[in-house]
C-alpha positions in Angstrom: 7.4 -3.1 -2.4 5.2 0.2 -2.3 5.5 0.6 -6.0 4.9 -3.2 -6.4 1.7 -3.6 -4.7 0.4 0.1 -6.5 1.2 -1.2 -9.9 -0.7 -4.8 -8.7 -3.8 -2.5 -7.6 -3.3 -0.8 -10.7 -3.8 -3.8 -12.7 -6.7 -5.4 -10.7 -8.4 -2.2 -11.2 -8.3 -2.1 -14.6 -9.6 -5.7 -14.9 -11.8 -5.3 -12.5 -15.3 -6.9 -14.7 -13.3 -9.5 -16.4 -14.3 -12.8 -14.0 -17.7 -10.6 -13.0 -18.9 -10.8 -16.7 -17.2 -14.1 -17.8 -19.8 -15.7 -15.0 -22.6 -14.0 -16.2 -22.1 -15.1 -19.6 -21.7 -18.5 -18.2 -24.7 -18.8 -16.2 -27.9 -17.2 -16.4 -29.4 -14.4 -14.7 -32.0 -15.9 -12.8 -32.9 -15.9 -8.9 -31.2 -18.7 -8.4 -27.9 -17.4 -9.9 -28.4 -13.8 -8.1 -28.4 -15.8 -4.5 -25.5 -18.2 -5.5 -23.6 -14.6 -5.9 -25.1 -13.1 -2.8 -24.2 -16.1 -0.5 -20.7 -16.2 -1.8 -20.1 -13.2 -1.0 -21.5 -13.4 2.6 -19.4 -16.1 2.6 -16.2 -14.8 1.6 -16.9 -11.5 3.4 -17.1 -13.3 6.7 -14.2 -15.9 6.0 -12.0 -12.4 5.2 -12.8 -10.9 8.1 -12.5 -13.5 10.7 -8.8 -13.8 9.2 -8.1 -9.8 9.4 -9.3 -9.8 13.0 -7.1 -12.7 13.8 -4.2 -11.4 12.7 -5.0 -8.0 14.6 -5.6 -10.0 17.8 -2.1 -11.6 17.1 -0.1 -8.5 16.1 -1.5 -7.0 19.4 -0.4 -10.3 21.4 3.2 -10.1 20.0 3.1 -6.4 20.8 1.6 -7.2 24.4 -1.0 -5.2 23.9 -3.8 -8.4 24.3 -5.1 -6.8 27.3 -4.6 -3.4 26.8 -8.1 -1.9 26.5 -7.2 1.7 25.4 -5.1 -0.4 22.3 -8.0 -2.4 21.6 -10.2 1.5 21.6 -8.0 2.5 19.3 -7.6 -0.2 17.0 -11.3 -0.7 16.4 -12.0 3.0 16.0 -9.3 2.9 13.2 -10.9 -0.7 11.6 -14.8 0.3 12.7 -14.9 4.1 13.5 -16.8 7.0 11.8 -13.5 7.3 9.5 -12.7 4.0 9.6 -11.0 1.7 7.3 -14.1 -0.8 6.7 -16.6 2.0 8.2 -15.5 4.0 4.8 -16.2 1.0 2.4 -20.0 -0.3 3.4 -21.4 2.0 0.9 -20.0 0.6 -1.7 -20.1 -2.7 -0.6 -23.4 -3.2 -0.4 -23.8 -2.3 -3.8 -22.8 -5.4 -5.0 -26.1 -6.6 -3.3 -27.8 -5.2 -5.7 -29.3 -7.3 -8.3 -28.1 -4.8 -11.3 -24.8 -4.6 -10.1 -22.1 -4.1 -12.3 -18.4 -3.7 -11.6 -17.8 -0.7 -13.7 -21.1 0.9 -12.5 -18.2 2.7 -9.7 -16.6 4.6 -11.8 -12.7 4.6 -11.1 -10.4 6.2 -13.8 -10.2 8.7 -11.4 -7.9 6.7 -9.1 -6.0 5.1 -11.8 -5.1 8.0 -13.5 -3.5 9.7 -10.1 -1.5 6.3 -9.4 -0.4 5.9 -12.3 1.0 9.9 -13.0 2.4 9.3 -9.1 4.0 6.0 -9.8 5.0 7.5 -13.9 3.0 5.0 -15.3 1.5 5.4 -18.6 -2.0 3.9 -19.7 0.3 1.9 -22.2 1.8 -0.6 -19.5 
């Protein structure tokens, strides 16, 4: 499943523009389009993240860990923390807020290139 879900990351990476630049060629880039962009993401940021935090609150129910404070320390330190998983991601998150914002504009061959010589991929696939 590993390999699976690298090649899949793989493949999303490279395509990563392709529905990012088929709606700005189908709408126009006005104000109006920039906060129809901007709200769906606040919206789909939030929906995402109520759903990752409910399944951590049921993972930690069916491990009886619910009301297990130092669990809960943990957890979020790991989630929210200086080194955290989403902690580690803001940066680059917000810069789809910008108005300029481009996909490619994070530059990410870098990655590609070591999953794919780890998983012996070639660019060909």
């Amino acid at each position: 499943m590993r390999t699976l879900w690298a090649w899949h990351c793989i493949e999303e990476n490279e395509h990563k523009a392709v529905a990012f630049d088929t709606y700005q060629q189908l709408y126009d880039k006005t104000l109006v389009d920039y906060a129809i962009r901007m709200g769906v993401m606040a919206l789909i940021t939030t929906l995402i993240m109520v759903a990752i935090h409910s399944f951590i609150v049921e993972l930690m129910r069916e491990d009886k860990q619910l009301l297990n404070l130092r669990s809960w320390a943990q957890g979020l330190n790991r989630v929210w923390g200086p080194n955290g998983m989403f902690t580690a991601i803001i940066p680059g998150y917000l810069e789809y807020f910008r108005p300029e914002f481009h996909p490619w504009d994070h530059h990410t061959e870098f990655l590609l290139n070591r999953w794919r010589k780890l998983l012996g991929f070639n660019k060909s696939r």
